[in-house]
C-alpha positions in Angstrom: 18.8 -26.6 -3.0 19.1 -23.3 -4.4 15.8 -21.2 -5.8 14.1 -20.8 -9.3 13.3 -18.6 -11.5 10.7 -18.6 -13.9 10.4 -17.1 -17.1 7.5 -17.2 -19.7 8.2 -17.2 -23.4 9.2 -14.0 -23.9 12.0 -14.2 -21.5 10.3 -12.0 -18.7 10.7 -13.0 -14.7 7.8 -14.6 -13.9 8.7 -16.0 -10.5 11.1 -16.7 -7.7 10.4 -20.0 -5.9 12.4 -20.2 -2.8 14.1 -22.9 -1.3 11.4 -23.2 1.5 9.2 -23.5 -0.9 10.7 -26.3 -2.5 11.5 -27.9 0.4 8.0 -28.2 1.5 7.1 -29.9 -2.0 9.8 -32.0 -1.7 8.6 -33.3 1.6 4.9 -33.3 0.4 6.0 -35.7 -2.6 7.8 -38.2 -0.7 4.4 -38.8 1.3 2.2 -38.3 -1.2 4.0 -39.2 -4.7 0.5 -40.0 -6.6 -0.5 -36.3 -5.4 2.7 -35.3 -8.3 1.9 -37.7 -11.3 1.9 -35.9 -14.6 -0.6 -38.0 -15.9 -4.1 -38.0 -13.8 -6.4 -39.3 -16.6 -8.3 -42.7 -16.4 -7.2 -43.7 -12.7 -9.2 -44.0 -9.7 -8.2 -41.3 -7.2 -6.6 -42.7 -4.2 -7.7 -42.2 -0.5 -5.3 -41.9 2.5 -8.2 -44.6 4.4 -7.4 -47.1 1.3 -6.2 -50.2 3.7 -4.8 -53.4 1.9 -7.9 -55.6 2.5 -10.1 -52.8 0.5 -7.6 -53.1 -2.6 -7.6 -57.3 -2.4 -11.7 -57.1 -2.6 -11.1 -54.5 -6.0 -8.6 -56.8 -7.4 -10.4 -59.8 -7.3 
């Protein structure tokens, strides 16, 4: 994985995000991929203590 660089509009360096960096949100999303959805609105936020029984009863 190599690093990024960000640039705003005008075509100015914002940024420099390392490859540690992205290797720690890398890791973070393939535990957490809800934590990364583009789209948050209108869904009922999920907890890690969410066990299958809890979403049967909210199903039904």
């Amino acid at each position: 994985m190599h690093e990024v660089k960000v640039y705003d509009s005008s075509g100015k360096l914002k940024k420099i995000i390392s490859t540690q960096t992205l290797n720690i949100r890398s890791k973070q999303q393939l535990e957490t991929p809800e934590m990364f959805l583009s789209n948050k609105r209108g869904r009922k936020p999920l907890s890690k203590s969410t066990n299958k029984s809890q979403i049967e009863v909210e199903i039904s």
